[in-house]
Backbone as numpy.savetxt, mean C-alpha at the origin, in Angstrom:
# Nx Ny Nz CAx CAy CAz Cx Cy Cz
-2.47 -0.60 -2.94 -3.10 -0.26 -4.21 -4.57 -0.59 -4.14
-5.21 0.29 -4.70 -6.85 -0.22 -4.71 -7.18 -0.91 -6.03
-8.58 -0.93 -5.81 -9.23 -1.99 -7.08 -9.94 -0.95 -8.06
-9.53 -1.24 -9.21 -9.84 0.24 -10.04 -10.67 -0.64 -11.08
-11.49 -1.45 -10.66 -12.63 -1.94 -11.89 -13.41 -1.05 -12.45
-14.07 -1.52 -13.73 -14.81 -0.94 -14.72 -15.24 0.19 -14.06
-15.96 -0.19 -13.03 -17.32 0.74 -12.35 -16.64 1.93 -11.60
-14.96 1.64 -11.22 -14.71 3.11 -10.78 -14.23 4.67 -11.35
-13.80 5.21 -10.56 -13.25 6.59 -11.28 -12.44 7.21 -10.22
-11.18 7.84 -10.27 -10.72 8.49 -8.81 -11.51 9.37 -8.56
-11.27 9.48 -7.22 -12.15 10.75 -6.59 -11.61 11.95 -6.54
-12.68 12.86 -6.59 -11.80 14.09 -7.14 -10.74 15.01 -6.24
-9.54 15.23 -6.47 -8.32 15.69 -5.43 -8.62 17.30 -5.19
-8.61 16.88 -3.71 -9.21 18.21 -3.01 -7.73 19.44 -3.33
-8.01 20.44 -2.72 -7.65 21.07 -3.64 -5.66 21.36 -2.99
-5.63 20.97 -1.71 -4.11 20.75 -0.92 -3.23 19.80 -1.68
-3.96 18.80 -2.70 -3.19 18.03 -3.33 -2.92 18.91 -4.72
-3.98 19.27 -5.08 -3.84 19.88 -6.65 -2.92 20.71 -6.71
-2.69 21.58 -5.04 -2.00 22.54 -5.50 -0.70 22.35 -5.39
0.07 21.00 -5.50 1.29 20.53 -5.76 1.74 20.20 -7.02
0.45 20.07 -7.87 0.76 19.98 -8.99 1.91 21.05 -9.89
1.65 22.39 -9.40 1.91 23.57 -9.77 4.15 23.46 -10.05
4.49 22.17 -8.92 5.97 22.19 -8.79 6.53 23.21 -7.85
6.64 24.19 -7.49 7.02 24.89 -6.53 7.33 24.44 -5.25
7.22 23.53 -4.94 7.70 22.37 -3.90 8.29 21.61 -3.78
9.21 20.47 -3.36 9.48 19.39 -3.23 8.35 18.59 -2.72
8.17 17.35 -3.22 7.82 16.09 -3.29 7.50 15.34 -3.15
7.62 14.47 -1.75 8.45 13.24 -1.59 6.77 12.43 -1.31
7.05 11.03 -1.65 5.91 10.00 -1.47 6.61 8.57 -0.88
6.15 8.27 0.38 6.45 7.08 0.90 5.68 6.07 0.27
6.53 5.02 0.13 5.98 3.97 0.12 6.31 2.70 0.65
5.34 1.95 0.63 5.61 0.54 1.90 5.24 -0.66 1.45
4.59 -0.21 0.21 3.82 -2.24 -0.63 4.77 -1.25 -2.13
3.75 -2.25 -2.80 3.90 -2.18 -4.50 4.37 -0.73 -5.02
4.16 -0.09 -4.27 4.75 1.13 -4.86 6.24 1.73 -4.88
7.26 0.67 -3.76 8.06 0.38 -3.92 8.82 -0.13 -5.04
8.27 -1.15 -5.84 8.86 -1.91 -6.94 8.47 -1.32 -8.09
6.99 -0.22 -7.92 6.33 -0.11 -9.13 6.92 1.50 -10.10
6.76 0.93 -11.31 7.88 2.06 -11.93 6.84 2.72 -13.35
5.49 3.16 -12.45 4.74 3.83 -13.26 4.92 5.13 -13.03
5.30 5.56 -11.89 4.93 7.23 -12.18 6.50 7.60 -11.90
7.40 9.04 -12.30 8.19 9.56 -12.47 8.71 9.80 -10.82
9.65 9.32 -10.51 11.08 10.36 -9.51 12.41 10.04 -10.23
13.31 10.56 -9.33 14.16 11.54 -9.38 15.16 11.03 -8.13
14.55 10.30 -7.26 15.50 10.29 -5.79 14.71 9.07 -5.33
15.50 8.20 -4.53 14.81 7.00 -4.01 15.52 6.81 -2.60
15.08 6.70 -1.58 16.15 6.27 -0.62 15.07 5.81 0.60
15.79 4.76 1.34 14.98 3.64 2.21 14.66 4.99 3.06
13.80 4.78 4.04 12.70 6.08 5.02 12.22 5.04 6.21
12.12 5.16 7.16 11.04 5.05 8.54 10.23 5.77 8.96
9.02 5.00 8.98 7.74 6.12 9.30 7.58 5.24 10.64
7.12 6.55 11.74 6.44 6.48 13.14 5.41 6.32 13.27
4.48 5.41 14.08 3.24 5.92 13.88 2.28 5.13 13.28
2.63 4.27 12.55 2.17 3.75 11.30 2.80 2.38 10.85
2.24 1.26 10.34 2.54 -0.34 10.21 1.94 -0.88 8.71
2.63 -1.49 8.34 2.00 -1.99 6.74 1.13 -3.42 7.32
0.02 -3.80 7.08 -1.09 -4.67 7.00 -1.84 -4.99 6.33
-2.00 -6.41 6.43 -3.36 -6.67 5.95 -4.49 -6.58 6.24
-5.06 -5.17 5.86 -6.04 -4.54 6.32 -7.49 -4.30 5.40
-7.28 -4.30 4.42 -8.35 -3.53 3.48 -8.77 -4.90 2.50
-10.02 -5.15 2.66 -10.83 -6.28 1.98 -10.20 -6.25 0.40
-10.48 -7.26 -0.51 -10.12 -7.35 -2.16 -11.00 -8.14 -2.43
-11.74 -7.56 -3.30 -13.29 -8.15 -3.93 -13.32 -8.40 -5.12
-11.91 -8.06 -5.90 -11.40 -7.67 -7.35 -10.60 -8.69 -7.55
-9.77 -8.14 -7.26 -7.96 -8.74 -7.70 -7.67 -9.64 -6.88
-7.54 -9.50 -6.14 -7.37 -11.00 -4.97 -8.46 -11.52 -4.08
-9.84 -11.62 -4.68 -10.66 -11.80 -4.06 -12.06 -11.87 -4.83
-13.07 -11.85 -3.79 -14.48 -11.95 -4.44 -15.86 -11.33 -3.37
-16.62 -10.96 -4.21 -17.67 -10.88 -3.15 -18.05 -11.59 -1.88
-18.07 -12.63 -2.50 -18.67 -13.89 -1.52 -17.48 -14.42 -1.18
-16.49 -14.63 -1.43 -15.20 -14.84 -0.52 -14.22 -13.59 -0.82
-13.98 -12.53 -0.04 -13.17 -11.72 -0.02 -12.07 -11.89 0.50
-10.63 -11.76 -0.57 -8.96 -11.17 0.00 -8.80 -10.40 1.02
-7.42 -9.93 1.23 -6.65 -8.91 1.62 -5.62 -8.31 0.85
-5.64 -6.91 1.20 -4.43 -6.52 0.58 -3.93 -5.24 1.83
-2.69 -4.91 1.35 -1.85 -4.33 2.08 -2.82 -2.62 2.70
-2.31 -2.13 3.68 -2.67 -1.05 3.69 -1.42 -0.76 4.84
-1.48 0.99 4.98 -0.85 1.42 5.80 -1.60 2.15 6.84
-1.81 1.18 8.41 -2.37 1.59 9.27 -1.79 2.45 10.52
-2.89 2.35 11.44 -2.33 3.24 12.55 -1.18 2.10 13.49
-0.04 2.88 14.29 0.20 1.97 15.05 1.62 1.63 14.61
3.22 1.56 15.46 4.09 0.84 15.33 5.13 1.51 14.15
5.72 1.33 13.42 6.95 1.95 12.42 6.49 1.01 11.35
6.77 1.72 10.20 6.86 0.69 8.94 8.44 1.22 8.20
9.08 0.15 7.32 10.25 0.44 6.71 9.61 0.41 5.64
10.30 1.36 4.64 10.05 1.35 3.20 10.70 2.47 2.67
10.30 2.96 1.66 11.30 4.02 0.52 10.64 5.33 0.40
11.68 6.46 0.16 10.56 7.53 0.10 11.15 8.03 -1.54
10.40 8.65 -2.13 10.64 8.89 -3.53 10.38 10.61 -4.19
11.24 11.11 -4.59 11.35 12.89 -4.84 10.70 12.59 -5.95
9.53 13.61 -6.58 9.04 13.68 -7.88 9.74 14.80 -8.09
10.15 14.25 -9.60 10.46 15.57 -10.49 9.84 16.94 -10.64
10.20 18.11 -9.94 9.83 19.56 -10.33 8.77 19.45 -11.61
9.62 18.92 -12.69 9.48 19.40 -14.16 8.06 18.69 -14.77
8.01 17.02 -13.91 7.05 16.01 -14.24 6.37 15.59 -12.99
6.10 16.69 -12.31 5.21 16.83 -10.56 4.07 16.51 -10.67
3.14 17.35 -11.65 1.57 17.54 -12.13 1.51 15.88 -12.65
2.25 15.10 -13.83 1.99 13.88 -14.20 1.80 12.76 -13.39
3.21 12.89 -12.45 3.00 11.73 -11.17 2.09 11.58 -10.27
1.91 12.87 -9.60 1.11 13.07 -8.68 -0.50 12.62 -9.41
-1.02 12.60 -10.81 -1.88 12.65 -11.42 -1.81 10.81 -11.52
-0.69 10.63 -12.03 -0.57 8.55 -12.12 -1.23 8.61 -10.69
-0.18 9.16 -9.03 -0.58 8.30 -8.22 -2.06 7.79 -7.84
-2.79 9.25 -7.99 -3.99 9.72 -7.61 -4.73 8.47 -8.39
-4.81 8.77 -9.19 -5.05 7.24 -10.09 -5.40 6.37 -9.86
-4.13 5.98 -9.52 -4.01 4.43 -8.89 -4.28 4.06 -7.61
-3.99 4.94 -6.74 -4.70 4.83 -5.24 -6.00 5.18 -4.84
-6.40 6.32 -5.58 -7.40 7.23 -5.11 -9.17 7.07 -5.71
-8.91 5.53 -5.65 -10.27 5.31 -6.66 -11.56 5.44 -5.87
-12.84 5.62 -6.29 -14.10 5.89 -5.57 -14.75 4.62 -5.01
-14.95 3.81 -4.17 -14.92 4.34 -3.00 -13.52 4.95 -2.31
-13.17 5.62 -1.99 -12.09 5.86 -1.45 -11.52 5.34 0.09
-10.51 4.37 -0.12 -10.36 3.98 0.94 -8.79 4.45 1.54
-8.41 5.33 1.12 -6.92 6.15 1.84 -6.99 7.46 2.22
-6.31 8.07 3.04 -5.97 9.34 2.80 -4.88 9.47 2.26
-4.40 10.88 1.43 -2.70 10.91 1.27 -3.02 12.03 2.26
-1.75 11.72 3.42 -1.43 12.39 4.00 0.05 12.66 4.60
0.29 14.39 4.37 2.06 14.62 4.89 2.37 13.71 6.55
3.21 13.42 6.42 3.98 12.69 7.89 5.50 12.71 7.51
6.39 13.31 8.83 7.86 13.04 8.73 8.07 11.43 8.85
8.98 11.59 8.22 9.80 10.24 7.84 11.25 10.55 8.37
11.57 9.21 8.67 13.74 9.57 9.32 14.36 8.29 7.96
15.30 9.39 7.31 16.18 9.07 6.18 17.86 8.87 7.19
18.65 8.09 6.15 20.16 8.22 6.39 20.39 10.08 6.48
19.69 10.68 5.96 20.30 12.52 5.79 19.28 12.86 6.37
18.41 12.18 6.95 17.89 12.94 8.41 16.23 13.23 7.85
15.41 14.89 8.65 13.82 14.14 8.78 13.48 14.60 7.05
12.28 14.35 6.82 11.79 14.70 5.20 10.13 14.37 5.99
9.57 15.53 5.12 8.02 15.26 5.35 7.55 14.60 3.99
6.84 13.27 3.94 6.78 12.87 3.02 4.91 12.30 2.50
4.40 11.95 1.31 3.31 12.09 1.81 2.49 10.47 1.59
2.00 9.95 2.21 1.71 8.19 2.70 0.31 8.59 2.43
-0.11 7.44 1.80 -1.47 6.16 1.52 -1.94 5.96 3.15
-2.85 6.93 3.52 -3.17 5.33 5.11 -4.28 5.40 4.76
-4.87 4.18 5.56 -6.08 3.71 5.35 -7.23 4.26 6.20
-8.19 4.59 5.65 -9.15 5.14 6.85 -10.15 4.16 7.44
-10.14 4.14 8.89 -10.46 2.71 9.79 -11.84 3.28 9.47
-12.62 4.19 9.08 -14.03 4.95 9.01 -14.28 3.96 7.12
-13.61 3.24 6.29 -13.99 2.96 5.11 -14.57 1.51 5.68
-16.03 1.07 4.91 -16.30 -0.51 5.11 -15.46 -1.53 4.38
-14.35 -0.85 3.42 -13.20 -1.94 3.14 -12.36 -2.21 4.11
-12.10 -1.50 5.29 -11.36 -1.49 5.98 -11.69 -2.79 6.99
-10.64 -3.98 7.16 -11.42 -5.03 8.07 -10.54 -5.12 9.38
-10.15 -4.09 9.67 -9.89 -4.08 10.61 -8.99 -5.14 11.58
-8.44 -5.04 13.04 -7.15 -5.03 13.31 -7.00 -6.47 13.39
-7.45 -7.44 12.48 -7.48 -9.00 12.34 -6.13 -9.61 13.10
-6.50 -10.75 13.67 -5.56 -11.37 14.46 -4.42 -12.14 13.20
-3.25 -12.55 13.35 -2.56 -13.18 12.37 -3.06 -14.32 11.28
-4.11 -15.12 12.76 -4.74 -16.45 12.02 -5.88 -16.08 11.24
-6.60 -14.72 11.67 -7.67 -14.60 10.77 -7.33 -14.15 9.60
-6.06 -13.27 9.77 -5.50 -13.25 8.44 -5.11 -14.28 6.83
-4.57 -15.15 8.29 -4.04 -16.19 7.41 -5.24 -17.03 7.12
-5.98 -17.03 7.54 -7.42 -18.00 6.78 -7.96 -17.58 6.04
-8.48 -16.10 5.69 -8.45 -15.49 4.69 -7.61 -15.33 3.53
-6.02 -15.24 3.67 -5.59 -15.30 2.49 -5.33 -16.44 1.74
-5.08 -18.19 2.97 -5.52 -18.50 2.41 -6.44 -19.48 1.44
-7.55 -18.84 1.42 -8.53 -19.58 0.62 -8.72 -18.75 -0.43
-8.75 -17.32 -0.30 -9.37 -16.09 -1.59 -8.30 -16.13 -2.68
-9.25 -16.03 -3.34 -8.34 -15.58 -5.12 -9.64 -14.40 -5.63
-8.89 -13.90 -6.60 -9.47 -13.09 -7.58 -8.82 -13.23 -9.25
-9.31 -11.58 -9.35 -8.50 -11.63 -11.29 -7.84 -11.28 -10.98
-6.63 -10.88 -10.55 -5.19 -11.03 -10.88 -4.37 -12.42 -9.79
-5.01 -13.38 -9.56 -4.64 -14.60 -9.02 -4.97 -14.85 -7.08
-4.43 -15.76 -6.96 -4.51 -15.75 -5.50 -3.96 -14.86 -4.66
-4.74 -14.75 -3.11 -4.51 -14.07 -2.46 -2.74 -14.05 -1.89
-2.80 -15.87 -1.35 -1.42 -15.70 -1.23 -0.11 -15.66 -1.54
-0.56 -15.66 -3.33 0.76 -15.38 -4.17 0.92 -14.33 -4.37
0.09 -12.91 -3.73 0.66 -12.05 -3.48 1.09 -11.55 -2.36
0.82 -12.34 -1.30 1.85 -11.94 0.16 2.83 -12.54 -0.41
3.15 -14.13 -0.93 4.51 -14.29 -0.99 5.70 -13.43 -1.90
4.49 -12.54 -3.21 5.26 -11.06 -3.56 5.36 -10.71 -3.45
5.04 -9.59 -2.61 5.04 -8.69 -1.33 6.63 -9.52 -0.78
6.26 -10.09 0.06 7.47 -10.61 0.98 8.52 -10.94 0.30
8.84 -11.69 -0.64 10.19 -11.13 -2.06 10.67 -10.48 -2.16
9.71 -9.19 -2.51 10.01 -7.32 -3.24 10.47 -6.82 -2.04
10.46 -7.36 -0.52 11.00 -6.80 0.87 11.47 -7.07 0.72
11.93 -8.67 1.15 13.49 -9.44 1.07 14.70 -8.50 0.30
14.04 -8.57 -0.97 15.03 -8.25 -1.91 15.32 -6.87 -1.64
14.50 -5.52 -1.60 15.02 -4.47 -1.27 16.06 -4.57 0.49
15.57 -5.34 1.53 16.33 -5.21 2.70 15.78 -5.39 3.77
14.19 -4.74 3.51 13.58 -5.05 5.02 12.88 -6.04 5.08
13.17 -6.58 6.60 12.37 -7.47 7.10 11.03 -6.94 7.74
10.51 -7.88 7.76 9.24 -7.79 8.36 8.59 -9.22 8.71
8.67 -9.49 10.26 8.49 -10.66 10.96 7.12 -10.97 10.75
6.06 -9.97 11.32 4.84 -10.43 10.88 4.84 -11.17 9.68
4.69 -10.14 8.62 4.44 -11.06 6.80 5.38 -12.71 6.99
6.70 -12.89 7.60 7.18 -13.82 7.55 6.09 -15.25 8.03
5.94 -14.64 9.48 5.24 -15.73 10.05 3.73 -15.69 9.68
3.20 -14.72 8.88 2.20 -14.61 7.87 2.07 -15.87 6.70
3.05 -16.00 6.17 3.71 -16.54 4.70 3.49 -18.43 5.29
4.22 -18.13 6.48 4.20 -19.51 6.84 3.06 -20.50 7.44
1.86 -19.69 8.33 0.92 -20.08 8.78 -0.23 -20.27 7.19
-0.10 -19.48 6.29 -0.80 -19.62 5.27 -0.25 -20.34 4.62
0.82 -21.01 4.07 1.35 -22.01 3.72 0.77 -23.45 4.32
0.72 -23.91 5.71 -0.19 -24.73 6.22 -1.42 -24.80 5.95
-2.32 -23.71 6.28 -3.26 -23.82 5.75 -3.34 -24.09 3.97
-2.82 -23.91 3.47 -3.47 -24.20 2.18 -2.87 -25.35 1.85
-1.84 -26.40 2.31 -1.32 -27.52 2.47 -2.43 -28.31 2.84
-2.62 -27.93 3.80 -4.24 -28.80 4.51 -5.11 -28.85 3.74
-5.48 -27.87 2.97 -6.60 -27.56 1.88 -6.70 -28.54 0.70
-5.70 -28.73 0.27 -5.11 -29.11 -0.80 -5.66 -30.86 -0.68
């Protein structure tokens, strides 16, 4: 999810996205962080997905919400590289134009730091082209392919307005747990930042 403060506005959806609005298509939107749990925009179908190709990280700076200018967060992104587990989600025919309009929204704020772009996904009922958030390594939010510890020293010391950095990996890593997938990195993520901020303390 990006940082949608005062000062932004989404950027405007070129016109391969708009023209889904119309419904004449199926759908589908992967997701791999918060958009999993989050129950703002409209589907219809939910079912766990594997994407190729592609890894959930802490990749993209937070200057907002979990973070600050002068000490900047992390938050999730979906990069190049490796499989990620997560859910893929059918928008409604009828309420296509609305969702697709929430997602844009909420992801697609100026500076723009994602592409949405189509990629097959492998379901229990086999392939679905579905369409994923990645991050573009070309954005200066983008901080690139940080080692675990630099991660974890960054998250944690940063906070922002919606709280600390690492009470939202340990939400993140919950909202997995609880749906099914693991994910070893975030684990041994959770735990090296746990020390550190023990030490801090």
């Amino acid at each position: 999810m990006t940082e949608e403060g005062s000062n932004f506005c989404p950027d405007p959806m070129p016109p391969e996205i708009a023209a889904l609005r119309d419904g004449s298509e199926s759908v589908w939107i992967f997701a791999y962080g918060s958009l999993m749990w989050d129950r703002e925009f409209l589907r219809i179908a939910a079912e766990p997905a594997l994407l190729h190709g592609y890894h959930r990280r802490f990749c993209i700076y937070s200057y907002d919400y979990r973070g600050t200018r002068t000490r900047p967060g992390l938050t999730l992104g979906l990069d190049r590289g490796g499989t990620c587990r997560g859910m893929v989600f059918r928008l409604p025919p009828e309420g296509v134009a609305e969702a697709i309009d929430t997602l844009w929204s909420r992801e697609m704020t100026a500076p723009r730091v994602y592409d949405m772009r189509r990629l097959p996904v492998r379901t229990a009922g086999g392939r679905i082209l579905a369409f994923a958030f990645t991050v573009r390594r070309d954005h200066p939010d983008y901080a690139g392919r940080l080692t675990l510890e630099q991660t974890a020293q960054i998250i944690a010391g940063a906070a922002g307005r919606r709280g600390t950095n690492r009470d939202y990996l340990a939400d993140t890593l919950r909202h997995l747990a609880h749906l099914g997938f693991a994910d070893e990195r975030l684990v041994r993520l959770v735990e090296r930042v746990r020390v550190l901020a023990s030490a801090r303390s």
